[in-house]
TORKOL-965512 format. One record per residue: x, y, z of N, C-alpha, C, O in turn; residue in three letters. Coordinates in steps of 0.02 Angstrom, whole numbers, padded with zeros to 5 digits, always signed. Example, Ala and Ser with C-alpha at 12.3 -4.5 7.8 and 13.67 -1.06 7.14 Angstrom:
2
+00660-00284+00390+00615-00225+00390+00660-00165+00390+00712-00166+00423ALA
+00642-00112+00354+00684-00053+00357+00645+00002+00394+00670+00057+00402SER
***
This chain:
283
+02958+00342+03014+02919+00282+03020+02849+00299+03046+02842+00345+03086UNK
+02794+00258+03022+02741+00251+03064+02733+00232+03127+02760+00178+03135UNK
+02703+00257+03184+02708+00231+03247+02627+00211+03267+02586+00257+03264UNK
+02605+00148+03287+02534+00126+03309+02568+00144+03391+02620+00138+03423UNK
+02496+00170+03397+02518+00184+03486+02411+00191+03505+02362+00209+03472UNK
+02423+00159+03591+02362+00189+03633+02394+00242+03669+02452+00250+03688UNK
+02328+00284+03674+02332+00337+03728+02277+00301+03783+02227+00266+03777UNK
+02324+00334+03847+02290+00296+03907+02298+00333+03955+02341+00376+03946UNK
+02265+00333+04019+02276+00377+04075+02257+00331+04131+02218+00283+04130UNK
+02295+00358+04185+02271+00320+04247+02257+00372+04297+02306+00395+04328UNK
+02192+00397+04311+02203+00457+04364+02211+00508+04354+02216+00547+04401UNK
+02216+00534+04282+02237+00589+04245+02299+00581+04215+02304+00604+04158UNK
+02358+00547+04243+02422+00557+04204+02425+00515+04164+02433+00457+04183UNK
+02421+00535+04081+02425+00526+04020+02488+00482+03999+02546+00485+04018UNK
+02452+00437+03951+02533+00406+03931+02502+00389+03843+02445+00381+03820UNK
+02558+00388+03818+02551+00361+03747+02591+00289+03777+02637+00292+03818UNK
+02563+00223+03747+02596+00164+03753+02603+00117+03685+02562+00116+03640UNK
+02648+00089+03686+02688+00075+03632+02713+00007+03610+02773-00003+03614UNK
+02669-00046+03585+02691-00117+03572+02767-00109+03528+02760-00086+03472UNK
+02808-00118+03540+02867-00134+03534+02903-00208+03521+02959-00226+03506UNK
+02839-00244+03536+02854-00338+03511+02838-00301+03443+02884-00277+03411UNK
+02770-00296+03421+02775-00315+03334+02790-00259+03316+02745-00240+03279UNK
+02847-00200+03324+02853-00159+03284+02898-00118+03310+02876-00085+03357UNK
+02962-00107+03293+03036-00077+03293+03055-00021+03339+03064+00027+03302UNK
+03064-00006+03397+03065+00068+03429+03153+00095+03443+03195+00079+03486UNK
+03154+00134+03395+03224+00151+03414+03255+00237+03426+03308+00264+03408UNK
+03192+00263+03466+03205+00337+03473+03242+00384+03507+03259+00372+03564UNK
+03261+00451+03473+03310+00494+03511+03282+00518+03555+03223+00521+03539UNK
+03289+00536+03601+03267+00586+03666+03223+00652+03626+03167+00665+03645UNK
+03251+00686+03576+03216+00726+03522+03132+00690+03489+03083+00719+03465UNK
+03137+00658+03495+03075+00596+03441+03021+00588+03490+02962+00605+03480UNK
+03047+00558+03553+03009+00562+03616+02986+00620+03619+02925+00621+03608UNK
+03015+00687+03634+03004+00746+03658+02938+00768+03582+02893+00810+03576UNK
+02955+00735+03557+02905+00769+03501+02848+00716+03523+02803+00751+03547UNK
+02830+00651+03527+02777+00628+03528+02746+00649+03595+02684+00647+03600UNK
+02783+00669+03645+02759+00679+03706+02720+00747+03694+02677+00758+03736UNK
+02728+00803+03638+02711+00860+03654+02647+00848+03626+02621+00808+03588UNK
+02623+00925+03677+02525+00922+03660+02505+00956+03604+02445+00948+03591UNK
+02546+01006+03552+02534+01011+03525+02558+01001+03453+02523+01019+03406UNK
+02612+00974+03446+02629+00948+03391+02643+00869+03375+02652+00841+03322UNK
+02642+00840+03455+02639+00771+03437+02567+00740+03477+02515+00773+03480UNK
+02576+00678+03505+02521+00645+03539+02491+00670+03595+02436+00674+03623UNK
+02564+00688+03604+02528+00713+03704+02533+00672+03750+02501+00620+03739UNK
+02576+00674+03823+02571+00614+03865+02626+00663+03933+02667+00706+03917UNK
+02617+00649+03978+02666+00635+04038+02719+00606+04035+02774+00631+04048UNK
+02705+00533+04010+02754+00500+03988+02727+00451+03932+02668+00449+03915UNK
+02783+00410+03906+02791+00352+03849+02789+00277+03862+02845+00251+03859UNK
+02751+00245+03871+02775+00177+03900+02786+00132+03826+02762+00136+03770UNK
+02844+00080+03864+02851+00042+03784+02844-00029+03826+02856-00041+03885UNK
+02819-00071+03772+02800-00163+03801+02848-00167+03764+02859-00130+03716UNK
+02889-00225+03788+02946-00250+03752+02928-00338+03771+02880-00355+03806UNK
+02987-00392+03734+02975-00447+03798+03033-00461+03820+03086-00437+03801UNK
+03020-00506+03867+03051-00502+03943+03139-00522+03910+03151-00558+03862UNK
+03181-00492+03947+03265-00506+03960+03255-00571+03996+03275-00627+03977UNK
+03223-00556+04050+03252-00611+04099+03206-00661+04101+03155-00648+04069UNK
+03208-00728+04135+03172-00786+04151+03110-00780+04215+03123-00766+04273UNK
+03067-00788+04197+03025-00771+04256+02958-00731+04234+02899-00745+04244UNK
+02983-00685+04205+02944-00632+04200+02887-00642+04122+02890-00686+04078UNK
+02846-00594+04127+02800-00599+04063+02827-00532+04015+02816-00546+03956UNK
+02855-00473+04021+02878-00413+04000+02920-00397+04021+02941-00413+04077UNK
+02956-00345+03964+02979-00271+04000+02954-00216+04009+02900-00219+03980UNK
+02957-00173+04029+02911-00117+04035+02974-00069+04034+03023-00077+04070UNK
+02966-00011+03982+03019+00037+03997+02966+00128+03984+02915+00140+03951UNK
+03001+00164+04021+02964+00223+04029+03020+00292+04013+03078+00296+04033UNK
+02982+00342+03971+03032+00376+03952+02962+00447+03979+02902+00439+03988UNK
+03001+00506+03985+02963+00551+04039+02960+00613+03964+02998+00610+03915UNK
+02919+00652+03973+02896+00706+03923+02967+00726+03900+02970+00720+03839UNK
+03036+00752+03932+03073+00790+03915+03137+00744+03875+03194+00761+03857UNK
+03092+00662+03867+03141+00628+03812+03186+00585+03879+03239+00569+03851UNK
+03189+00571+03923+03229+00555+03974+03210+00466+04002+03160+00461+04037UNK
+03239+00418+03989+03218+00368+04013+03208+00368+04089+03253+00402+04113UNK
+03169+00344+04135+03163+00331+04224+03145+00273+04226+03110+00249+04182UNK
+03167+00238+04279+03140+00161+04309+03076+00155+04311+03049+00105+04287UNK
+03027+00223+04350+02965+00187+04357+02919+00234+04361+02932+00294+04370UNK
+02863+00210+04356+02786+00248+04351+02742+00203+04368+02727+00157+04330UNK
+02715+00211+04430+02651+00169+04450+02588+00161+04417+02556+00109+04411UNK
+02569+00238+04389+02502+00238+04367+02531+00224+04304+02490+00219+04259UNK
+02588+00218+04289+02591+00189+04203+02607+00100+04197+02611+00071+04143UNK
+02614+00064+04264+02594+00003+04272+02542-00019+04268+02534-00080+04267UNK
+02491+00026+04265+02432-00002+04283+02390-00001+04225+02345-00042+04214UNK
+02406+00051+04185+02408+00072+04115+02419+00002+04067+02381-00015+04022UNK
+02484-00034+04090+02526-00074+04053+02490-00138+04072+02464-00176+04031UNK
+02490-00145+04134+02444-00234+04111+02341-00211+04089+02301-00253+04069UNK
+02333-00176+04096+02260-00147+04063+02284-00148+03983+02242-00158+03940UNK
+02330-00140+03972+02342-00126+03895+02378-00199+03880+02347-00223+03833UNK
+02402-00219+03890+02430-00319+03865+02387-00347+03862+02374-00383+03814UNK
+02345-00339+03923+02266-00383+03922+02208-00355+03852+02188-00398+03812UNK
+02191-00299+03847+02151-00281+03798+02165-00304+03717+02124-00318+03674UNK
+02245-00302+03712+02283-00311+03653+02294-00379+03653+02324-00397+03603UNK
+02281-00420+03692+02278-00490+03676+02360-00516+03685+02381-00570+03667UNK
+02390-00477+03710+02467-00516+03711+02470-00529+03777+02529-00523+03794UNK
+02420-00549+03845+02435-00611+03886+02356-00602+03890+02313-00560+03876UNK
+02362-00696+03929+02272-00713+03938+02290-00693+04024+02238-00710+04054UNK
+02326-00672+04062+02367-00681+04144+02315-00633+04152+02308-00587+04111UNK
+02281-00638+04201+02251-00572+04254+02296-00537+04299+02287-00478+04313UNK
+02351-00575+04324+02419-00555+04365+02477-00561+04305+02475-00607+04264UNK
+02528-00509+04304+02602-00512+04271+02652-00511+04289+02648-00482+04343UNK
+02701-00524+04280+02772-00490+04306+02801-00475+04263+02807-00507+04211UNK
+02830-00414+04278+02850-00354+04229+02929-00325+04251+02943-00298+04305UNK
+02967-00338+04205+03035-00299+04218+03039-00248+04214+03020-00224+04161UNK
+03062-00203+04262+03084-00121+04251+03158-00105+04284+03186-00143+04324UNK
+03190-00033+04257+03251-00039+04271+03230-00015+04354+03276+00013+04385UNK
+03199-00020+04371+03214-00029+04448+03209-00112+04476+03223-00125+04535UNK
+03188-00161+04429+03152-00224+04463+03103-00250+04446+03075-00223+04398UNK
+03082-00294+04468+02999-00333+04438+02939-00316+04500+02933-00325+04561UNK
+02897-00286+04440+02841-00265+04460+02762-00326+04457+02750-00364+04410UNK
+02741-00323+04488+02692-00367+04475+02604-00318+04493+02580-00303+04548UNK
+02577-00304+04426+02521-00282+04432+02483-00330+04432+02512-00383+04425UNK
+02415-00334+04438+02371-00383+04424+02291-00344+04419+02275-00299+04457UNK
+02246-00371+04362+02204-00331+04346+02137-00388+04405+02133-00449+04410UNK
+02099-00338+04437+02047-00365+04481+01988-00358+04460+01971-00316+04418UNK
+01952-00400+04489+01891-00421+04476+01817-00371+04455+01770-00374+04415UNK
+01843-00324+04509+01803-00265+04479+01817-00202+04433+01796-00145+04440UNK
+01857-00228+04386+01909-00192+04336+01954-00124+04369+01968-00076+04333UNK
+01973-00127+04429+02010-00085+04464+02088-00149+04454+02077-00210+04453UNK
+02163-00120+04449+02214-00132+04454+02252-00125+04517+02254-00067+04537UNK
+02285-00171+04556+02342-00170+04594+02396-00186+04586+02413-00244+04580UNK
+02432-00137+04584+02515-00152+04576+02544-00175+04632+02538-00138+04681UNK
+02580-00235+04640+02651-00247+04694+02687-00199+04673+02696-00198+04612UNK
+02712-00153+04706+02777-00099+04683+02827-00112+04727+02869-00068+04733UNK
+02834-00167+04764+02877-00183+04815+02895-00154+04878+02850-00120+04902UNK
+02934-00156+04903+02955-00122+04952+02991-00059+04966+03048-00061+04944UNK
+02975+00012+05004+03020+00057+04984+03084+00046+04985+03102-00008+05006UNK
+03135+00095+04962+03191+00115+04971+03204+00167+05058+03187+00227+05058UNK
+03228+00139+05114+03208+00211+05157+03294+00228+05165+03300+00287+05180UNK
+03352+00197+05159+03405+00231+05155+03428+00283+05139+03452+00266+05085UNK
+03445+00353+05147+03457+00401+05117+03514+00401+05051+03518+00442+05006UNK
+03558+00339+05064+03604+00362+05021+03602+00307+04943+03643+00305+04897UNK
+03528+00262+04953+03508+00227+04907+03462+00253+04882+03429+00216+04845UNK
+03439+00323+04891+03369+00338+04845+03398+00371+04788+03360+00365+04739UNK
+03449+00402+04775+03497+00417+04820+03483+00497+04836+03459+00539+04798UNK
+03504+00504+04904+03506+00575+04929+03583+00590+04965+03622+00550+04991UNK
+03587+00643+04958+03645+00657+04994+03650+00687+05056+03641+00748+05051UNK
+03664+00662+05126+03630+00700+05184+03710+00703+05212+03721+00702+05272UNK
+03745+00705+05178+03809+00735+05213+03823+00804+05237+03825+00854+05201UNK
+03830+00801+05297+03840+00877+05334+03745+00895+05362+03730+00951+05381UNK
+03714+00861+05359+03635+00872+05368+03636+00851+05457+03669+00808+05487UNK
+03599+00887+05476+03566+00854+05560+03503+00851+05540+03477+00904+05523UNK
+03460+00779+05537+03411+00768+05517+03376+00754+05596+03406+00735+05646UNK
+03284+00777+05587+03275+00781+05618+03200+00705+05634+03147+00691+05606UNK
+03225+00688+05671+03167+00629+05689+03092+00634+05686+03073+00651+05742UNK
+03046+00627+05649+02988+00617+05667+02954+00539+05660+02969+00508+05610UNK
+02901+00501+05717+02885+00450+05733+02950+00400+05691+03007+00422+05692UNK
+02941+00350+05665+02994+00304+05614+03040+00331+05580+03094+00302+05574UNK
+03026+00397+05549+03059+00424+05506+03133+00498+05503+03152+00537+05547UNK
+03142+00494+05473+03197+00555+05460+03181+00586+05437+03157+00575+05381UNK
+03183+00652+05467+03140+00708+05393+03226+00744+05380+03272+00728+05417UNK
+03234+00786+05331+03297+00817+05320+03279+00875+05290+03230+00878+05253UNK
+03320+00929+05304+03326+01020+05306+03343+01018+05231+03395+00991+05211UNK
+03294+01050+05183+03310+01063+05109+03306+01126+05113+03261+01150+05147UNK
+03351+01164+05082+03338+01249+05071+03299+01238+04997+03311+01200+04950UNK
+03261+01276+05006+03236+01307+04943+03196+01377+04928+03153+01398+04967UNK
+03214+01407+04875+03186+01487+04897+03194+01527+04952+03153+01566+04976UNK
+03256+01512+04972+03279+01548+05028+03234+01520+05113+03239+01548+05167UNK
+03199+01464+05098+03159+01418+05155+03210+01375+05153+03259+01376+05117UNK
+03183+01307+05225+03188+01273+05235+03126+01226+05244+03077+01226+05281UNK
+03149+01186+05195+03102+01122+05202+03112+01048+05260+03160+01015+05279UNK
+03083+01047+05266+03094+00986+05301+03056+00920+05249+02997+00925+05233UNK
+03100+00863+05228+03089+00818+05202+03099+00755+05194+03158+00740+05206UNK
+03047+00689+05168+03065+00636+05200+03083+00597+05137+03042+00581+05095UNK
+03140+00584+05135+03190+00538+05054+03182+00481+05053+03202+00447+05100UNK
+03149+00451+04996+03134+00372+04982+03124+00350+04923+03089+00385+04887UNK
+03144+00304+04903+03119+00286+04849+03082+00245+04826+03077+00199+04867UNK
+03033+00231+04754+02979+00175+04766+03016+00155+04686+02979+00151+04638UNK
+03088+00145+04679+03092+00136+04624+03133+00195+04599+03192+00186+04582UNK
+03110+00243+04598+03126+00317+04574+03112+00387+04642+03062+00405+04673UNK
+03162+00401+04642+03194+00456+04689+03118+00504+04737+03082+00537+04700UNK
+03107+00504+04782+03052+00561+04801+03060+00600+04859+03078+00570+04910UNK
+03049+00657+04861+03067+00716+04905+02979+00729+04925+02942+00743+04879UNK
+02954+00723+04989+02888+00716+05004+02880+00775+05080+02905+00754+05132UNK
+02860+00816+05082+02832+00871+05133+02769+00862+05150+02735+00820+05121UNK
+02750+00897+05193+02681+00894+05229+02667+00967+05242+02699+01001+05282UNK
+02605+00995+05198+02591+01048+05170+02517+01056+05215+02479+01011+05233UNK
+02511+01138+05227+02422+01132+05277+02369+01138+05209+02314+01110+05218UNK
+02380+01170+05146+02327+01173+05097+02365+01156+05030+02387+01204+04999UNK
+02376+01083+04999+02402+01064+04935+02370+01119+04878+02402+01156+04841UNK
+02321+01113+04880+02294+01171+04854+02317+01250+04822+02308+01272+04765UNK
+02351+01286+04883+02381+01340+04868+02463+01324+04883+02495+01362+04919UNK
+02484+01283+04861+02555+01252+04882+02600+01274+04824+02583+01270+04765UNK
+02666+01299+04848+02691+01311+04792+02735+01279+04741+02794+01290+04729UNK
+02679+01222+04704+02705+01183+04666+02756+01197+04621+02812+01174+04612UNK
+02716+01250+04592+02749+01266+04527+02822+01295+04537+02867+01277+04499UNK
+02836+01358+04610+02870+01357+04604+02940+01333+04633+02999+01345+04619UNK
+02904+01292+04685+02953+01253+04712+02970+01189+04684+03014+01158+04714UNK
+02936+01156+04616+02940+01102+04599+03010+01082+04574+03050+01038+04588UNK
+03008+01144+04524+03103+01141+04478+03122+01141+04544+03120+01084+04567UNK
+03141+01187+04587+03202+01189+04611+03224+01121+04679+03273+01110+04715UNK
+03156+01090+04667+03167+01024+04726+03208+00993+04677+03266+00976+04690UNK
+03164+00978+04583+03180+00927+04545+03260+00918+04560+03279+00861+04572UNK
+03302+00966+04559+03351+00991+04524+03404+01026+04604+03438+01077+04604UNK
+03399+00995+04641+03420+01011+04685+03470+00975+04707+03456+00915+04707UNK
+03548+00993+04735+03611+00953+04717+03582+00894+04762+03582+00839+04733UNK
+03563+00894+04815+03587+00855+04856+03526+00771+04839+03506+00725+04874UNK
+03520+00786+04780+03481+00727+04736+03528+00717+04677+03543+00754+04630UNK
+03545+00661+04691+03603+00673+04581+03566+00636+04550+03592+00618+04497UNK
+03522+00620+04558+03483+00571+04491+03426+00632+04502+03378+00617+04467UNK
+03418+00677+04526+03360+00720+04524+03308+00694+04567+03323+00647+04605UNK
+03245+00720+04566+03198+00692+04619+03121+00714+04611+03121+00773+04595UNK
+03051+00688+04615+03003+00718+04625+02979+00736+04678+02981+00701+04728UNK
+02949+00804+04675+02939+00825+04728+02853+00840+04756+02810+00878+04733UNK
+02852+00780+04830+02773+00781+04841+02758+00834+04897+02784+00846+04951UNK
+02707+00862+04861+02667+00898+04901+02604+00860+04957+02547+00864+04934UNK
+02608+00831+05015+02559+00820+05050+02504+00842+05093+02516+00835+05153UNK
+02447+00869+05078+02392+00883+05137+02367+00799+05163+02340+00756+05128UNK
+02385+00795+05233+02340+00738+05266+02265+00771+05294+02254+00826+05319UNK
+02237+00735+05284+02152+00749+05299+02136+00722+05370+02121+00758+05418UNK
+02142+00655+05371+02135+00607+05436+02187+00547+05417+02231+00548+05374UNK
+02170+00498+05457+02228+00441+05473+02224+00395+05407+02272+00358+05395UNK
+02170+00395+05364+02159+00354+05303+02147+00394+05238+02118+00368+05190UNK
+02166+00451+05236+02151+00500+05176+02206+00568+05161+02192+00620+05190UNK
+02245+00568+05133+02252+00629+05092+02227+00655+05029+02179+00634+04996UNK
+02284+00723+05014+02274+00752+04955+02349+00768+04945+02386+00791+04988UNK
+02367+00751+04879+02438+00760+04847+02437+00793+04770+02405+00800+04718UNK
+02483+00804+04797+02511+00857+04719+02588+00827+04715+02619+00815+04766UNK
+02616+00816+04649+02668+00785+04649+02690+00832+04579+02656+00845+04529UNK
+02761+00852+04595+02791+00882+04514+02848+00833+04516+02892+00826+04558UNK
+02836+00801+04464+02867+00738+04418+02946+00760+04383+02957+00806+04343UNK
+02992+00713+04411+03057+00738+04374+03035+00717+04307+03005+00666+04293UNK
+03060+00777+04257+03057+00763+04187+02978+00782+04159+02965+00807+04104UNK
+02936+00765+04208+02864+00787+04170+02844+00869+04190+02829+00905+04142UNK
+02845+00901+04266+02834+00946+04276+02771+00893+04326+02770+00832+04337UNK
+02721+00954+04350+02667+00925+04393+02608+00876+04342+02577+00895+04291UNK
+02607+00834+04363+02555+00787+04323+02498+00784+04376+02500+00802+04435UNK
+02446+00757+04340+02367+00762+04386+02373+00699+04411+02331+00696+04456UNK
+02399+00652+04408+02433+00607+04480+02500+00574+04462+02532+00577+04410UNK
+02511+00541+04519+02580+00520+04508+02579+00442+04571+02582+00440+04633UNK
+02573+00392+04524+02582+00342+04553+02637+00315+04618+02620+00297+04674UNK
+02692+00318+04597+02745+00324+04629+02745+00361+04676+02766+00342+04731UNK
+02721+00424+04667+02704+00484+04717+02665+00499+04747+02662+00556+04769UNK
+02617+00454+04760+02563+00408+04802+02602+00380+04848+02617+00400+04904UNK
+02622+00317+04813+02664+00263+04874+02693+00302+04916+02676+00316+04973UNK
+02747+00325+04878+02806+00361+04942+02770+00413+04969+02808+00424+05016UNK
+02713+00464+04977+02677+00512+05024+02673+00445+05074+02717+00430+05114UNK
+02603+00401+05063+02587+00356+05127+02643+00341+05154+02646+00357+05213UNK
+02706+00306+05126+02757+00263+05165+02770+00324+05216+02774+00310+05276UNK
+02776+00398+05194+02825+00452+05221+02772+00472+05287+02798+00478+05342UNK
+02688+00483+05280+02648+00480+05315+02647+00429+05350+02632+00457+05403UNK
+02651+00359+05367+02638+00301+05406+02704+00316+05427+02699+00350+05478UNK
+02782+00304+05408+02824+00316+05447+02833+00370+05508+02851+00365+05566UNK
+02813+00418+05472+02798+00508+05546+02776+00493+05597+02793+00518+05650UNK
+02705+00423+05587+02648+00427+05621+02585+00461+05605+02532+00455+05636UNK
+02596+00499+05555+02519+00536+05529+02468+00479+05505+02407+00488+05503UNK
+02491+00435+05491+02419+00396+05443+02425+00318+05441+02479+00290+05440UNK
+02376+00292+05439+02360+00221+05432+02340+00175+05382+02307+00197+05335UNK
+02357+00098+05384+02346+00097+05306+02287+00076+05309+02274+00077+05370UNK
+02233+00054+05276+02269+00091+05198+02250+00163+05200+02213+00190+05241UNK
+02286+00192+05141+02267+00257+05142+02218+00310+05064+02239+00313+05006UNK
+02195+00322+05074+02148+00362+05009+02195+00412+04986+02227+00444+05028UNK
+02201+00419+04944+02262+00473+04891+02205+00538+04835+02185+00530+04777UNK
+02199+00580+04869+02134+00600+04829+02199+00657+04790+02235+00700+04815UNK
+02191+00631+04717+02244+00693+04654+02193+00730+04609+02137+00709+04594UNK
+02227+00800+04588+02202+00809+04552+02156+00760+04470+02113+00774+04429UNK
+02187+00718+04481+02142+00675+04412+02102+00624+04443+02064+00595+04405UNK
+02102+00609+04496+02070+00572+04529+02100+00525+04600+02157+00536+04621UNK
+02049+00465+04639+02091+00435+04699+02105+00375+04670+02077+00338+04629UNK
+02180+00374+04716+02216+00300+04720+02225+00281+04784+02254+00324+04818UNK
+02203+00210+04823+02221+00191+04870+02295+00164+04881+02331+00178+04834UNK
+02321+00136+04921+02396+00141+04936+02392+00082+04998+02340+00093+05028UNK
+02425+00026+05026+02397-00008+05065+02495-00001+05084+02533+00018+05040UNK
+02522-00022+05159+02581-00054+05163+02573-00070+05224+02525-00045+05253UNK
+02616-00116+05259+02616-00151+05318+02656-00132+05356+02649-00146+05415UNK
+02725-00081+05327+02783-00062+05363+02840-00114+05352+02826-00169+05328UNK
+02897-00100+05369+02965-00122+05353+02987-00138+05256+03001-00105+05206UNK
+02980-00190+05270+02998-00248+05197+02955-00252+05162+02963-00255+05101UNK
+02871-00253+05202+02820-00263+05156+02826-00229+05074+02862-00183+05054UNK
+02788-00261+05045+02773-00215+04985+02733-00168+04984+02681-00177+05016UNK
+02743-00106+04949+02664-00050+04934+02627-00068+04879+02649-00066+04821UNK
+02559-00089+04896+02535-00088+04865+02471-00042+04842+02430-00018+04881UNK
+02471-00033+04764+02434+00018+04725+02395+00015+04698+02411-00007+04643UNK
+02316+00030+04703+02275+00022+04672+02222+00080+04623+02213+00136+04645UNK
+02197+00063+04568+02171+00127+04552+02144+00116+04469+02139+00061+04442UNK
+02133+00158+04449+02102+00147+04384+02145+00155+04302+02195+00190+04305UNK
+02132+00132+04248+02174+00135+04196+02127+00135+04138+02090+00085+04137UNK
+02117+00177+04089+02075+00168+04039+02119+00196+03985+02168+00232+03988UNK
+02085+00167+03932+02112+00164+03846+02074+00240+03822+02015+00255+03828UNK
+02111+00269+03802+02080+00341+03772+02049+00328+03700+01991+00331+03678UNK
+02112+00312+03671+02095+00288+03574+02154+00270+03561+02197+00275+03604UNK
+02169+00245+03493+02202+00207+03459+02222+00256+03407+02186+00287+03367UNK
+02280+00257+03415+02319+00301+03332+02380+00288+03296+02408+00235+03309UNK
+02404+00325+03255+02472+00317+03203+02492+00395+03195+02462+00446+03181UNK
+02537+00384+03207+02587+00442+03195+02640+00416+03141+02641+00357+03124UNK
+02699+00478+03104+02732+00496+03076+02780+00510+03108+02786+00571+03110UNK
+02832+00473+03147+02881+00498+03162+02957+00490+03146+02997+00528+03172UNK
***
């Protein structure tokens, strides 16, 4: 089939997105993996598809499938992507949406000075709802939070488990920079004591309102930002005590601010979303 799709980025991490009201999407994990690749298909981080809404309430669905063909609940900077892209395409006149995802309803809303904020709700801070497994663990307290003993590469990490939707494993690193993403990324992704798997953030804090993050994405590998992996650094930083909100998120593709109040509040996400071009594929 022919596929009409935008390419879009928020921050650097790439998405091909996908009207799915006027036009049929019924792909294998194989089909994905091909449109996601950079050199034989479109190219993207991930896939977002507009669908409309299941439930009552809402204006969409939003579903997200990750480079390696794998559906996940959520992607922040691909929310932001998604109401920037309904609005341009004329399928809502709403400046604010609500959007179903398999984690929940999201509510972005596009602002006045063409910058986007997502409601991403409230974290997950339970260990055994992100889900993590801390059985047999002595976790160790810092300010609000729990950090917990990960081996990896024959280290020990210390790390703080939450979720913003989708699973995150978040450290506090002295230079993100020379951090060893690459090769500590698989083996966080993929590490038992996560069974849905996990991304894994790399944090340098700067001062009380600014970092720098590096995030390797379950299913994508390291992307040049990671929405989701924004939120949960600040929540994991404001819980320790390292930082205040709001906070500056400086990524390789660019900054996202991050605002939360603590407990129940929601995190909220702000940041940029632009349309690359318009194409058709053969798939």
């Amino acid at each position: 089939m022919k596929l009409k799709f935008t390419k879009m980025h928020g921050a650097g991490n790439d998405f091909v997105v996908i009207d799915a009201i006027h036009q049929q999407i019924a792909f294998t994990p194989a089909q994905w993996q091909r449109l996601a690749d950079r050199r034989f298909g479109v190219g993207a981080d991930q896939m977002l598809v507009v669908e409309k809404p299941q439930s009552p309430g809402v204006d969409f669905r939003y579903r997200i499938y990750n480079s390696d063909g794998g559906e996940v609940e959520q992607c922040g900077n691909g929310a932001r992507a998604f109401v920037r892209y309904v609005t341009e395409k004329g399928l809502t006149d709403k400046r604010a949406i609500r959007v179903e995802t398999l984690s929940g309803v999201i509510e972005p809303r596009l602002e006045a000075d063409g910058g986007i904020t997502v409601d991403m709700g409230a974290p997950v801070l339970e260990a055994s709802q992100v889900p993590f497994d801390a059985s047999g663990l002595q976790g160790r307290p810092q300010g609000d939070d729990m950090l917990w003993p990960l081996e990896i590469n024959g280290r020990t990490l210390w790390i703080s488990a939450l979720s913003m939707g989708n699973p995150h494993a978040v450290q506090v690193v002295d230079d993100s920079a020379v951090a060893p993403v690459e090769a500590d990324g698989p083996v966080i992704e993929r590490h038992p004591r996560f069974p849905k798997r996990v991304n894994g953030g790399f944090m340098q804090v700067l001062d009380r309102h600014a970092i720098r993050l590096r995030v390797f994405e379950r299913g994508a590998g390291e992307t040049l930002a990671c929405g989701t992996g924004a939120c949960a650094a600040v929540v994991a930083g404001i819980r320790r005590g390292l930082l205040d909100s709001p906070v500056r998120v400086e990524t390789r593709g660019g900054e996202l601010s991050i605002a939360w109040d603590g407990g129940n509040a929601p995190v909220l996400l702000t940041g940029p979303a632009v349309s690359v071009f318009d194409g058709e594929i053969e798939i």
